[in-house]
N, C-alpha and C positions, 0 to 999 in steps of 0.2 A: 504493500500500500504506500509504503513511505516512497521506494523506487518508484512509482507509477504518478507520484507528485510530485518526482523530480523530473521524468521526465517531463511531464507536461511543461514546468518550467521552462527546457531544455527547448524543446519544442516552440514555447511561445517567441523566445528569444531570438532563432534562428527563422521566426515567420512562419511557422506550420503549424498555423493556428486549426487549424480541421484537427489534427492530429495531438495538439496541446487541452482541444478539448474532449478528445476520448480518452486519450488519458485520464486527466481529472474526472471522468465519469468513472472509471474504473478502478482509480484510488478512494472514491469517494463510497462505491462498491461494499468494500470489505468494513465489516465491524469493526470499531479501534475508539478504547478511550485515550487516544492521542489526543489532546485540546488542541495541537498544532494544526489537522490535517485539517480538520473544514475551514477553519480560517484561507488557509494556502487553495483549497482549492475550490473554493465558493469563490473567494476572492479573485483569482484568476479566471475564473469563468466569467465574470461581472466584469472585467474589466475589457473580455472579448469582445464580450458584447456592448460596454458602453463602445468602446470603437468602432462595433458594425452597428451603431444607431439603433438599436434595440435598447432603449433604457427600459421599458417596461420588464421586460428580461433582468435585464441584469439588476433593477434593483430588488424582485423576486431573490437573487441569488443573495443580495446585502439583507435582507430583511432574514433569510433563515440564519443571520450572526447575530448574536447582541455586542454592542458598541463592550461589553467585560467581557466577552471571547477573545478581543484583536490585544486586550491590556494585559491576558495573561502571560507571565514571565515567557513558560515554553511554545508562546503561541506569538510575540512577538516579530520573530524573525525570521514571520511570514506576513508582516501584518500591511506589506509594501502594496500588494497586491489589491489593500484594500482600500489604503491611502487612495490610490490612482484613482477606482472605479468610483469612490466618492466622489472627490474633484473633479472628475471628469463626467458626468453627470450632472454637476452643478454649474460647468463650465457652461455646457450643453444647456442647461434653461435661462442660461444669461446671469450667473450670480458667481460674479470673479471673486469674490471677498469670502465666498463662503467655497469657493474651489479651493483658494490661496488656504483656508482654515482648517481644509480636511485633510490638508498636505504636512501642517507642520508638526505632529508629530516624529515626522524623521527628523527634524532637528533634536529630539529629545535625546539625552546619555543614553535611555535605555534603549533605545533603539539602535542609535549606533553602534551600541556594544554587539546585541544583540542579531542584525541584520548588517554587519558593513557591508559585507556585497552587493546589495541591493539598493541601499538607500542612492549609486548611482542612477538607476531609474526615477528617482523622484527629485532630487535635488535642484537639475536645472530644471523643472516646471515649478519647484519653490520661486526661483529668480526673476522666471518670465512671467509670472502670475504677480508678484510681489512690487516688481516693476509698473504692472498695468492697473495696478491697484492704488501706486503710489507709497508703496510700503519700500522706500529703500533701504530701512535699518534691516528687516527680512532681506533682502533680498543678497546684501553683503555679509547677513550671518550665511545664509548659504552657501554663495560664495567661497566662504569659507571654508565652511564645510565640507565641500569638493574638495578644495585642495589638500586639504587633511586626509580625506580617502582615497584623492590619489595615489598620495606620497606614501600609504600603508598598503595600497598593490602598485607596484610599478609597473608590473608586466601584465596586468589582466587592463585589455582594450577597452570598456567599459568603462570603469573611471576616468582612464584616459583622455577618452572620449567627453566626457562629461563634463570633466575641469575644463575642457576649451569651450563648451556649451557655454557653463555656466559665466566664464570670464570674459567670452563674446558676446552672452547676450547682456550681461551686466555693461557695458560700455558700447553696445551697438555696432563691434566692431567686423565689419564683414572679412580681413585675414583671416581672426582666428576660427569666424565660424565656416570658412574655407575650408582651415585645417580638421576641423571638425568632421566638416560630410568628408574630407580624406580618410581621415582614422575608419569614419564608421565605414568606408565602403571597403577597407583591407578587411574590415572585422568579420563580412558578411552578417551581419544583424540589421534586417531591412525597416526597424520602427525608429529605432537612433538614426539611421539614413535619412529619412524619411523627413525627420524631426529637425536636424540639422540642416538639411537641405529649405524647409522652409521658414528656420529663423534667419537661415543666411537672406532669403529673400525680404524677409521685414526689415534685415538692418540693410540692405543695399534700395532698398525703398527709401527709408532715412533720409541715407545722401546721395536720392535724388539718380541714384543708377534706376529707374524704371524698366531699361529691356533686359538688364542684366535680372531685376527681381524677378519678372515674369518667367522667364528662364527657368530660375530656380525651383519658383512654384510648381510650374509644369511638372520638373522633374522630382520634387515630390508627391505630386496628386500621382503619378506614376507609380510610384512607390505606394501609397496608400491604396490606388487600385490594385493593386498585386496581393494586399495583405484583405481585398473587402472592405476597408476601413473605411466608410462613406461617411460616418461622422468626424473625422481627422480631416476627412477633405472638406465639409460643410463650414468648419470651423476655422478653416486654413483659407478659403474660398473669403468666408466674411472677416479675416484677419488683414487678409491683402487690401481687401475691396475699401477698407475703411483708410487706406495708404495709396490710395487711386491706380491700383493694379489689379487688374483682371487677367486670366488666362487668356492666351491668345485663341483666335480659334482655329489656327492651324496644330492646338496639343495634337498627341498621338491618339486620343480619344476623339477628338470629332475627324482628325482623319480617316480613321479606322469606318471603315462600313461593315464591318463585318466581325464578328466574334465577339470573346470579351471583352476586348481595348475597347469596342463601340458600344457598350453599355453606358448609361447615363450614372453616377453615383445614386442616383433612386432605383434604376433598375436593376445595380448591381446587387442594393439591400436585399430589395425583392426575388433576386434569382437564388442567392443564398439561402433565404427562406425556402423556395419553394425545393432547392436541393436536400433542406431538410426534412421534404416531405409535408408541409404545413401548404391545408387547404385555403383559398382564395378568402374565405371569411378570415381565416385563423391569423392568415399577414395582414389583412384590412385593419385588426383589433391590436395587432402587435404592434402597426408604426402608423394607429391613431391615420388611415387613411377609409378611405369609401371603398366599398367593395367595385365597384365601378373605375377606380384610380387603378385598382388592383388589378383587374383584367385587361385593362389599357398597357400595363407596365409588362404583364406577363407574354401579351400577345406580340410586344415590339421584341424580350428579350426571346419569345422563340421565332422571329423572323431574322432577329442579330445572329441569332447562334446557328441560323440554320438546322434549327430542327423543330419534328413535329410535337414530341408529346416533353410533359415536366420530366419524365423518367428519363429520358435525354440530355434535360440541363444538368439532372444531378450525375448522371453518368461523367459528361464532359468534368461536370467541379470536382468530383474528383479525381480527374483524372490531373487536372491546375493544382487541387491539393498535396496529391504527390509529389508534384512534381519544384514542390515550394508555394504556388500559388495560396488562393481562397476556396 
């Protein structure tokens, strides 16, 4: 059980998220008064899904924790997983102050003690949340705080990774967040890519580089469609737009006539669903749309994919999911 929540971790990190969540189904499976395990793997399910724009989902998956599940000692450092799906949820209905709020328990000693490897996933969304809130005393504790977890793995890419997140997005500096999507694309880990990639375009938006941001956006909505994540790119889409940058419309997606690339971020949600086997009501209820929106979305993504029945679309996703994709 404990292996089968490591992989899933494993899994999540390297983007095989189809595969990070059978896992955690399957650690979740066995009987175990381990207090660590559901934290770790509700939490990482919830956090899939706040990504794939399913919050109804995944806050089902936060609500079977109690807020004294994620504070216990042995269940702490796992409790990153949960940070995220919080915040990012909250990000998602427009309330930065209470994202920035669900985040800062990774600043705590015991978490750090507890979780060092992890709290690189959360640290630079302390900074850039902290920033946009106006909280810059947060924002240079965290700061901080990266480089402290650097400097205690020097060779795990990750931190690595992170300390230039964090120290680029703290001064808006578009080198280091350069060096950043470099690190992350040696690492092969496509959500720090992803990530990196589209803070480099908010700080080259800053100063006023406009076609170099769009660029970079593109080529994280890329990255986001690869992983499913339609709410990363929802967010990333109204992140730029508020900095007078829009995708162009020659991306690789409106090029694309055909296949996954030419999926809308709406209809990518919904194809995921329907690979999961979930009836036209069942996704109408799950992302708060009209049965009618539903059948509109379903009928463009089996003329995108070229095929005729749902048994088809999930056939193809998984065959995207092995293969890395969603």
């Amino acid at each position: 059980m404990g292996t089968e929540a490591r992989f899933a971790e494993f899994h999540y990190r390297y983007g095989r998220w189809e595969q990070a969540l059978a896992a955690a189904g399957r650690a979740e499976a066995w009987r175990t008064s381990d207090a660590w395990l559901p934290v770790a793997v509700r939490g990482l399910r919830a956090l899939i899904l706040a990504h794939r724009d399913r919050p109804a989902a995944a806050r089902r998956e936060l609500g079977r924790l109690s807020r004294q599940a994620v504070e216990l000692p042995s269940a702490r450092g796992h409790s990153c997983w949960v940070l995220l799906a919080r915040s990012r949820l909250a990000e998602r209905d427009g309330r930065p102050a209470e994202a920035l709020a669900a985040l800062l328990p990774a600043l705590s000693a015991a978490v750090a003690v507890a979780a060092p490897a992890d709290r690189h996933e959360v640290l630079p969304e302390i900074v850039r949340l902290a920033l946009e809130t106006g909280d810059t005393a947060t924002a240079r504790r965290a700061v901080a705080a990266c480089e402290e977890l650097a400097a205690g793995f020097p060779a795990s890419p990750g931190p690595a990774t992170a300390v230039l997140r964090c120290r680029g997005l703290f001064g808006q500096d578009p080198v280091l967040l350069g060096r950043a999507v470099e690190r992350a694309e040696r690492a092969a880990r496509p959500l720090p890519l992803a990530r990196s990639l589209e803070e480099l375009a908010v700080a080259l938006a800053w100063h006023g580089e406009l076609v170099a941001a769009r660029a970079a956006l593109a080529r994280a909505v890329g990255r986001y469609e690869a992983l499913g994540a339609a709410g990363d790119i929802a967010l990333a889409d109204a992140r730029l737009r508020r900095l007078g940058v829009r995708r162009s419309s020659r991306s690789a997606r409106r090029n694309a006539a055909n296949g996954w690339e030419a999926l809308t971020p709406a209809e990518l949600r919904v194809a995921l669903l329907v690979a999961e086997g979930r009836s036209n009501p069942e996704i109408a209820a799950e992302l708060l749309l009209s049965r009618r929106t539903v059948q509109t979305h379903v009928s463009h993504i089996l003329g995108k994919l070229q095929v005729r029945s749902r048994t088809q679309v999930a056939a193809q996703a998984a065959s995207r999911a092995a293969a890395g994709g969603p």
